[in-house]
Gaussian input, Z-matrix of N, CA and C with variables (Angstrom, degrees):
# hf/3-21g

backbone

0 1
 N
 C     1     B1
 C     2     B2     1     A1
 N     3     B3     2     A2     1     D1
 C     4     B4     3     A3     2     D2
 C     5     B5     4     A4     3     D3
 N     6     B6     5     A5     4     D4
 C     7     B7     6     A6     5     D5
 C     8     B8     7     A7     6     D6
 N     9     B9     8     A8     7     D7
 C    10    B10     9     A9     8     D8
 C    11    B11    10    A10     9     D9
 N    12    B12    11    A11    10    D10
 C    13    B13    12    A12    11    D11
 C    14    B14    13    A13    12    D12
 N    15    B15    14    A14    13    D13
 C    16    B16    15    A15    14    D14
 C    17    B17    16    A16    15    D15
 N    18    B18    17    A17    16    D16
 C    19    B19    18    A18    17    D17
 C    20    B20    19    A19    18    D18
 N    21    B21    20    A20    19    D19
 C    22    B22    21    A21    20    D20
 C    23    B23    22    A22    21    D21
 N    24    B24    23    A23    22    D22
 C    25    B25    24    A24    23    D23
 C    26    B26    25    A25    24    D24
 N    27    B27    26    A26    25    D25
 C    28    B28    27    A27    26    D26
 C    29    B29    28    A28    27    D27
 N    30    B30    29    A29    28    D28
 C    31    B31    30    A30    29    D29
 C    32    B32    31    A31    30    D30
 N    33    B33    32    A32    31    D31
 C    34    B34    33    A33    32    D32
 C    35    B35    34    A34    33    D33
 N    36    B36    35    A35    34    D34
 C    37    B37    36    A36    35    D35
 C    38    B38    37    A37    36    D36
 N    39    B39    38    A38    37    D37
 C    40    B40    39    A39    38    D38
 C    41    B41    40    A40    39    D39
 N    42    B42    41    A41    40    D40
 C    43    B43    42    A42    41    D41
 C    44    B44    43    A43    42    D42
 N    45    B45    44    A44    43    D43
 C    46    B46    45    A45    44    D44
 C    47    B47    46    A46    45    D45
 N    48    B48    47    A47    46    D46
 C    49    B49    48    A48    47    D47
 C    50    B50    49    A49    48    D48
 N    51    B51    50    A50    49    D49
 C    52    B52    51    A51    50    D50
 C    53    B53    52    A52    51    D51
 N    54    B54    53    A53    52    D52
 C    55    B55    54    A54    53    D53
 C    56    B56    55    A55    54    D54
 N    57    B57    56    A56    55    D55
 C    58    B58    57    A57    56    D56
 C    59    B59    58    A58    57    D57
 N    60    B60    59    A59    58    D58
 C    61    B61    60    A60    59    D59
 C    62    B62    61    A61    60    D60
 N    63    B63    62    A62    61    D61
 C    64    B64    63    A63    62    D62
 C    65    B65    64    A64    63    D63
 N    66    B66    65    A65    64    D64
 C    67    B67    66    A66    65    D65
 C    68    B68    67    A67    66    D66
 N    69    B69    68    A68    67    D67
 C    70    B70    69    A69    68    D68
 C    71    B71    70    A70    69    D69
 N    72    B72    71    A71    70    D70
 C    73    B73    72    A72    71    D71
 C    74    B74    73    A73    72    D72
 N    75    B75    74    A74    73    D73
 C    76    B76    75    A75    74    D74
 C    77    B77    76    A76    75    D75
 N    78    B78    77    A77    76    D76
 C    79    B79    78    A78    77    D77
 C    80    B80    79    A79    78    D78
 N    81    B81    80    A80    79    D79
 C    82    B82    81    A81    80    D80
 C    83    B83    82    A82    81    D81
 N    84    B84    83    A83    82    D82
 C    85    B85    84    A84    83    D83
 C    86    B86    85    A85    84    D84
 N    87    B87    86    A86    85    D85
 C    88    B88    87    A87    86    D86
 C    89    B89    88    A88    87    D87
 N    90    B90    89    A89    88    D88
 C    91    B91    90    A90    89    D89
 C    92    B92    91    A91    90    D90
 N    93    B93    92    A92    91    D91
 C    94    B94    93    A93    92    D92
 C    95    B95    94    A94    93    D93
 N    96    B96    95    A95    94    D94
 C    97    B97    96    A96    95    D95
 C    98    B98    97    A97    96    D96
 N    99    B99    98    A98    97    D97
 C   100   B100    99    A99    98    D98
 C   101   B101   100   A100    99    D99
 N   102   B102   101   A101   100   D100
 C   103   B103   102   A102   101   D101
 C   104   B104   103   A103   102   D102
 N   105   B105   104   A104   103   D103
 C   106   B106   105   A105   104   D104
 C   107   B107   106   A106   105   D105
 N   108   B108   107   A107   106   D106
 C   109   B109   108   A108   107   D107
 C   110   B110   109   A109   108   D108
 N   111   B111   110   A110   109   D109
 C   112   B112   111   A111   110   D110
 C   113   B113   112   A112   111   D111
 N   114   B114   113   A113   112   D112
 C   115   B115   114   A114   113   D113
 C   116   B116   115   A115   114   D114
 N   117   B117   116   A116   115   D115
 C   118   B118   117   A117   116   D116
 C   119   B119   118   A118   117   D117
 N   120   B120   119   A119   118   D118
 C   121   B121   120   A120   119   D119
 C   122   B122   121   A121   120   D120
 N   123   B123   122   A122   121   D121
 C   124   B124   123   A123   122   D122
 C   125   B125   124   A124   123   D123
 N   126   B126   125   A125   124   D124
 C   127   B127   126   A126   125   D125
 C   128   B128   127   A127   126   D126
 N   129   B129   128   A128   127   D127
 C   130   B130   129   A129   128   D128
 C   131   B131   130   A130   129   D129
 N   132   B132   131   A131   130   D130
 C   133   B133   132   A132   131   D131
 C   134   B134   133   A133   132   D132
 N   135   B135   134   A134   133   D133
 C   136   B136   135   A135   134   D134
 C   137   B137   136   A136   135   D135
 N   138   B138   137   A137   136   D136
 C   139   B139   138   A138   137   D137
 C   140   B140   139   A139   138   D138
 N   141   B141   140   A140   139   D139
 C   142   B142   141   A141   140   D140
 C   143   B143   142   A142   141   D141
 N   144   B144   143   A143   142   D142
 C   145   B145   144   A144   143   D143
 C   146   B146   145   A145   144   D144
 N   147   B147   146   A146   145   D145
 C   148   B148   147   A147   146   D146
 C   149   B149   148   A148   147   D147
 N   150   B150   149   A149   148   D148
 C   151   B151   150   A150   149   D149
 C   152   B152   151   A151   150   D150
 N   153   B153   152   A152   151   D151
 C   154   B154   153   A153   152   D152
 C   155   B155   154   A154   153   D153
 N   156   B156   155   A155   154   D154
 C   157   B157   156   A156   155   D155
 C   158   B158   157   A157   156   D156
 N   159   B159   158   A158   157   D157
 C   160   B160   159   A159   158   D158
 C   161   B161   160   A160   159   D159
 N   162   B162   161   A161   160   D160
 C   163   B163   162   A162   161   D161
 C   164   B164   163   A163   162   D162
 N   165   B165   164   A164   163   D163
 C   166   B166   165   A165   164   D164
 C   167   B167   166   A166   165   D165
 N   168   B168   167   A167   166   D166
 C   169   B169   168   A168   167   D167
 C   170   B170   169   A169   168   D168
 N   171   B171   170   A170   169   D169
 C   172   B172   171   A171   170   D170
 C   173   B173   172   A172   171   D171
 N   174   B174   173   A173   172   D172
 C   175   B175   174   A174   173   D173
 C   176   B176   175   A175   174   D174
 N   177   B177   176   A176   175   D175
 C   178   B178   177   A177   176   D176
 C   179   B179   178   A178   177   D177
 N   180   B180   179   A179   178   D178
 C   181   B181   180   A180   179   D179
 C   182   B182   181   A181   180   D180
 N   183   B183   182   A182   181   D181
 C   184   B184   183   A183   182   D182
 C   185   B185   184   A184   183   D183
 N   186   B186   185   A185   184   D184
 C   187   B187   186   A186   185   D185
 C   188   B188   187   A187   186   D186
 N   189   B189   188   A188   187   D187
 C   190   B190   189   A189   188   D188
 C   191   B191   190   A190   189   D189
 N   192   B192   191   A191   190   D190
 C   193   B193   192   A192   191   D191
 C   194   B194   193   A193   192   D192
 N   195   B195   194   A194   193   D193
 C   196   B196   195   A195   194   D194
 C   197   B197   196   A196   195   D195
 N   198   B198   197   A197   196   D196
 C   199   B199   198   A198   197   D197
 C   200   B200   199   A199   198   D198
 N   201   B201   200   A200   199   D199
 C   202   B202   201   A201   200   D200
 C   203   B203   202   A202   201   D201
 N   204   B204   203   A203   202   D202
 C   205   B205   204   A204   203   D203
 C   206   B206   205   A205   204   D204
 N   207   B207   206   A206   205   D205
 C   208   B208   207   A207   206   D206
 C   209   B209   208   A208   207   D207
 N   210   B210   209   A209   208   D208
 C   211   B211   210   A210   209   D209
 C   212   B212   211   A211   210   D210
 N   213   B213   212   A212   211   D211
 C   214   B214   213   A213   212   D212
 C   215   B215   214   A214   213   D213

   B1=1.4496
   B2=1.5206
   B3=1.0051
   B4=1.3951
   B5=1.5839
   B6=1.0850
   B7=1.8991
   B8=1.3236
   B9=1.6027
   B10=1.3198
   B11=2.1579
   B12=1.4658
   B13=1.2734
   B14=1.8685
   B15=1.1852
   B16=1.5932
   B17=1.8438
   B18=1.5960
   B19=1.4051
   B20=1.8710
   B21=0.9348
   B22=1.9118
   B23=1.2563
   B24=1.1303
   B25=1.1890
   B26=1.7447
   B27=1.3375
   B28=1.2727
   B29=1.4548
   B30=1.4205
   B31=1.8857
   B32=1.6216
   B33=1.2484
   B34=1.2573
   B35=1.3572
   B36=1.7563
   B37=1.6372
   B38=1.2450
   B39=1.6633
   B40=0.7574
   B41=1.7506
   B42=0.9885
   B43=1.6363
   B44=1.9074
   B45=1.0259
   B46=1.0882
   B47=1.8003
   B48=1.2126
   B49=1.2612
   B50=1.4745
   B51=1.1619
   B52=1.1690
   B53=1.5937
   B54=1.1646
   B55=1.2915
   B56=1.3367
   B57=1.2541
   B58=1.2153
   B59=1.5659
   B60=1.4206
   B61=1.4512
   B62=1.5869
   B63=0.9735
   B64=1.8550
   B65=1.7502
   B66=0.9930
   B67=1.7988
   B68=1.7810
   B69=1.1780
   B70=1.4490
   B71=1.2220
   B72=1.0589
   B73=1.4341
   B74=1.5229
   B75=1.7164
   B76=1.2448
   B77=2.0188
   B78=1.1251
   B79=1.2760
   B80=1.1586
   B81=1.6348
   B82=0.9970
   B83=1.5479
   B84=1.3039
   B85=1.6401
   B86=1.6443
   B87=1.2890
   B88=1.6687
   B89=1.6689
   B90=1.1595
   B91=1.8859
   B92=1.6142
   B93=1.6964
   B94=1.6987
   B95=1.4735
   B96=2.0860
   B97=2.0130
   B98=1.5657
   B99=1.6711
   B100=1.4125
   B101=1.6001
   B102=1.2400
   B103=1.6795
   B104=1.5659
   B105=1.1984
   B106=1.8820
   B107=2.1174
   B108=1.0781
   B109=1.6057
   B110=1.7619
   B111=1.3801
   B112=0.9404
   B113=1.7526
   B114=1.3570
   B115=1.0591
   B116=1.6107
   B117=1.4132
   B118=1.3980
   B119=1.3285
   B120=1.3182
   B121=1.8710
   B122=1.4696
   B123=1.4481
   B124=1.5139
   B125=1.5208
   B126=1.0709
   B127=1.8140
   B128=1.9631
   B129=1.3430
   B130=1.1146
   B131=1.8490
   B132=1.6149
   B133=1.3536
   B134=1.3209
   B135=1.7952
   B136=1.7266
   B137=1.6311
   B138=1.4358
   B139=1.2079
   B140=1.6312
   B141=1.3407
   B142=1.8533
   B143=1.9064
   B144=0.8288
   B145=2.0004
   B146=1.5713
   B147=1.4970
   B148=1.6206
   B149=1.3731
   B150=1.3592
   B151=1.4427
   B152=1.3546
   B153=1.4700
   B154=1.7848
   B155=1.4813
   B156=1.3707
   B157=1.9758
   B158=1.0528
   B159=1.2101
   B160=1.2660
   B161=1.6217
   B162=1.0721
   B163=1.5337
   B164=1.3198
   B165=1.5445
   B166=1.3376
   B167=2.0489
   B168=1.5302
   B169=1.4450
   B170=1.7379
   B171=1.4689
   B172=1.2281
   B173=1.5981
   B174=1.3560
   B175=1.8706
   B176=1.5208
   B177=1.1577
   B178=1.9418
   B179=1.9212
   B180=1.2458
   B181=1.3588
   B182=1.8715
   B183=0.7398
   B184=1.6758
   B185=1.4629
   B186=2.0788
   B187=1.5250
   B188=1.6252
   B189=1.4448
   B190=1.4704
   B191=1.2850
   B192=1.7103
   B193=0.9874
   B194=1.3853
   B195=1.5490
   B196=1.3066
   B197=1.0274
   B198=1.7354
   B199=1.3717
   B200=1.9745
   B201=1.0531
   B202=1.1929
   B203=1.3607
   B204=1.0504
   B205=1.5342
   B206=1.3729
   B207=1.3362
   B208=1.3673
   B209=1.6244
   B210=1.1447
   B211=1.6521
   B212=1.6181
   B213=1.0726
   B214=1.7373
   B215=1.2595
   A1=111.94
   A2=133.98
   A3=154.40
   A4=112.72
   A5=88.55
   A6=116.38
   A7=118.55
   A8=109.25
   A9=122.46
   A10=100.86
   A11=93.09
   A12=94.86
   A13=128.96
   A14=75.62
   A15=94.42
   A16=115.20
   A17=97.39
   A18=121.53
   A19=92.21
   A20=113.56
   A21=107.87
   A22=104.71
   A23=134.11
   A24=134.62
   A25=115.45
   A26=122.65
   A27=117.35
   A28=108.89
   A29=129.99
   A30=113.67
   A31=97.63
   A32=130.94
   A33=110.95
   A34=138.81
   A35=89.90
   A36=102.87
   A37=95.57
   A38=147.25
   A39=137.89
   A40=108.84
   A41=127.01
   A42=129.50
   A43=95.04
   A44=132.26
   A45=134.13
   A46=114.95
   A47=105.74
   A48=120.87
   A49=126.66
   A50=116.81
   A51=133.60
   A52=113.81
   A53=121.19
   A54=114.36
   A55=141.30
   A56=118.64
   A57=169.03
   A58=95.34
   A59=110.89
   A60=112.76
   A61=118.64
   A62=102.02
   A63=115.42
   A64=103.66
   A65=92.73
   A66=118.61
   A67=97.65
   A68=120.21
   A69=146.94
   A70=107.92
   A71=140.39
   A72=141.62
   A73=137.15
   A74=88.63
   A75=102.84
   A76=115.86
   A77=112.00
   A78=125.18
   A79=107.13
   A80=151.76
   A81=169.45
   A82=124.45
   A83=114.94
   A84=123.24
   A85=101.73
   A86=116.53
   A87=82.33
   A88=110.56
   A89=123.07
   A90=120.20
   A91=98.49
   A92=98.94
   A93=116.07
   A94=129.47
   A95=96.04
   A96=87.45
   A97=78.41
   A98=125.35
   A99=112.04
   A100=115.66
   A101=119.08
   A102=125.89
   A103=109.61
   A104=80.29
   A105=87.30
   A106=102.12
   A107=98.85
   A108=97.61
   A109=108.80
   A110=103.18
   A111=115.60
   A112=108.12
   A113=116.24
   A114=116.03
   A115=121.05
   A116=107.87
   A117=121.62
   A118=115.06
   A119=143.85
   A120=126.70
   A121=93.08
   A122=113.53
   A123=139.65
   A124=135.34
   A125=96.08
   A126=121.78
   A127=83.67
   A128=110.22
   A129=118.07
   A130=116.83
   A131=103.00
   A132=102.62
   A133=98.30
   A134=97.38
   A135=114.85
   A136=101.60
   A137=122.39
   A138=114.24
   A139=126.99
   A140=125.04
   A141=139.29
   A142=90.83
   A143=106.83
   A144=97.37
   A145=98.19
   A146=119.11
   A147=113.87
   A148=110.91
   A149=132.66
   A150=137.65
   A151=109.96
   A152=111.36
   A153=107.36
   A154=120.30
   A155=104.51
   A156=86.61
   A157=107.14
   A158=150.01
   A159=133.78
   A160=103.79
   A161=145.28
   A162=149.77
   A163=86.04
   A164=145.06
   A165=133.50
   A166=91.77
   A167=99.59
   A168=116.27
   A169=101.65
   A170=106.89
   A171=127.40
   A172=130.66
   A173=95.88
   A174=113.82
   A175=98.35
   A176=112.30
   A177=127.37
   A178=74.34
   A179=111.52
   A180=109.78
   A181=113.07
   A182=105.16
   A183=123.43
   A184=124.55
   A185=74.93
   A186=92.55
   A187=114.59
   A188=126.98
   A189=121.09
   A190=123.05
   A191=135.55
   A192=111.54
   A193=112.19
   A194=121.40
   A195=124.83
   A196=124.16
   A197=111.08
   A198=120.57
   A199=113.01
   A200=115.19
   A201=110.54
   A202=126.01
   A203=110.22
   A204=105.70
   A205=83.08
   A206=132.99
   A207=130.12
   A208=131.10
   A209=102.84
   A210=120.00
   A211=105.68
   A212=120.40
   A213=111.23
   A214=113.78
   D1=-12.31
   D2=-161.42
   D3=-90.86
   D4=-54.42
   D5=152.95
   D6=-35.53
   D7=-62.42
   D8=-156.97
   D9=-87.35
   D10=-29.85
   D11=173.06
   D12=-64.80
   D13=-32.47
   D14=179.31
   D15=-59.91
   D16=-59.73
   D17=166.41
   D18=-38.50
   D19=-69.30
   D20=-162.34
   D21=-65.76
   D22=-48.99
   D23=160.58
   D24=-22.76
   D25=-75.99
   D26=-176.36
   D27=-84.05
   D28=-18.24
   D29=162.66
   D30=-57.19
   D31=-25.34
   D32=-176.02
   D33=-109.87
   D34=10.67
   D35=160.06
   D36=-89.26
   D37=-45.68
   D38=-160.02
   D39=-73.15
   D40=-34.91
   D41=172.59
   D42=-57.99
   D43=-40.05
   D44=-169.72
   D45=-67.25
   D46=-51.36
   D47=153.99
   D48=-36.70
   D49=-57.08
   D50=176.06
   D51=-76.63
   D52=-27.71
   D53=145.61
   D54=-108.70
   D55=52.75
   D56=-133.57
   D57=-153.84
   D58=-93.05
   D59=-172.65
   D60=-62.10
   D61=-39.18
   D62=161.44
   D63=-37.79
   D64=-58.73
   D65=-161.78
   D66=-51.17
   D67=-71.20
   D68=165.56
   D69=-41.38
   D70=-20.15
   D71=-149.98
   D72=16.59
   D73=62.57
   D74=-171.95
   D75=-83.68
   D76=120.02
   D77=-167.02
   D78=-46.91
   D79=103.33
   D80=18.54
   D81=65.78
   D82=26.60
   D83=-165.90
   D84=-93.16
   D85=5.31
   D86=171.43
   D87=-108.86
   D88=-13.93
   D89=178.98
   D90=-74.44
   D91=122.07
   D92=-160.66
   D93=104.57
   D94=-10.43
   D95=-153.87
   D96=-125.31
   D97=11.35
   D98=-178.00
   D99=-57.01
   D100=162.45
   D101=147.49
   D102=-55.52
   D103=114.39
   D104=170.71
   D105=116.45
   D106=-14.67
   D107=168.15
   D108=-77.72
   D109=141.58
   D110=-179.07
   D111=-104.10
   D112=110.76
   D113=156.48
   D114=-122.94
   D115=146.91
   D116=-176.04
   D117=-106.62
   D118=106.02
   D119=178.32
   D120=-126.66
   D121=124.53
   D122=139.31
   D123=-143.81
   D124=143.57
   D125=-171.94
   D126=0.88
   D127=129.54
   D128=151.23
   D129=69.85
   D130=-20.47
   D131=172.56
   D132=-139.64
   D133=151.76
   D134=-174.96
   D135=-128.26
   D136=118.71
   D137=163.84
   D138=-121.82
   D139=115.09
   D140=-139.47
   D141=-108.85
   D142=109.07
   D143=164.32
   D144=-131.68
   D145=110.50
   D146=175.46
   D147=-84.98
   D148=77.93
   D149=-178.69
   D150=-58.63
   D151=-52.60
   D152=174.47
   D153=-93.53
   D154=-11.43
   D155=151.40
   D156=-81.14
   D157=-41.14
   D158=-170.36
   D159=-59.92
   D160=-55.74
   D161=-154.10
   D162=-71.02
   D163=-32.46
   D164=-146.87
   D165=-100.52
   D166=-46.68
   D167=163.71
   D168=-18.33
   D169=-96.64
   D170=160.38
   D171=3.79
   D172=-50.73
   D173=-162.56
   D174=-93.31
   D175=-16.13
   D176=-149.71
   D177=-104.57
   D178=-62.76
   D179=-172.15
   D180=-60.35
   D181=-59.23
   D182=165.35
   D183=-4.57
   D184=-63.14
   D185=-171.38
   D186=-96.44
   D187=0.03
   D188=144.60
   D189=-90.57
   D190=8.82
   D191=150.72
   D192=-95.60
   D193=18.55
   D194=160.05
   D195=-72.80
   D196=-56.48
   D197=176.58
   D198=-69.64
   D199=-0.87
   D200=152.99
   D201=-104.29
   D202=14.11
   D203=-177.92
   D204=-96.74
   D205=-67.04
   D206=-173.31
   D207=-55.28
   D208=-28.12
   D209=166.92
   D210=-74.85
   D211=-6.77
   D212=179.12
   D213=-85.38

């Protein structure tokens, strides 16, 4: 349980953070606008696929449950 506490603990500094910068309105324009996102816009239809935020998503996530695996 100690484990699991820990885990909530830092998802919720990190949610905090993030609304934090939200909060501030700190300009945040590139997650969505990478090379490699696919966006589609015509008359009446919009189609959004973030292929390289997501992969970057991923690596960002990756690599803190790395650094917590090793920090434990």
């Amino acid at each position: 349980m100690k484990y699991a506490g820990t885990i909530f603990i830092i998802t919720g500094a990190i949610f905090v953070l993030i609304g934090i910068i939200l909060y501030l309105g700190l300009n945040l324009s590139w997650p969505g606008k990478l090379p490699g996102d696919i966006r589609i816009i015509r008359p009446g239809y919009s189609l959004y696929f973030p292929v390289t935020t997501c992969i970057v998503a991923s690596i960002l996530v990756y690599l803190i449950r790395y650094l917590l695996k090793i920090f434990r």
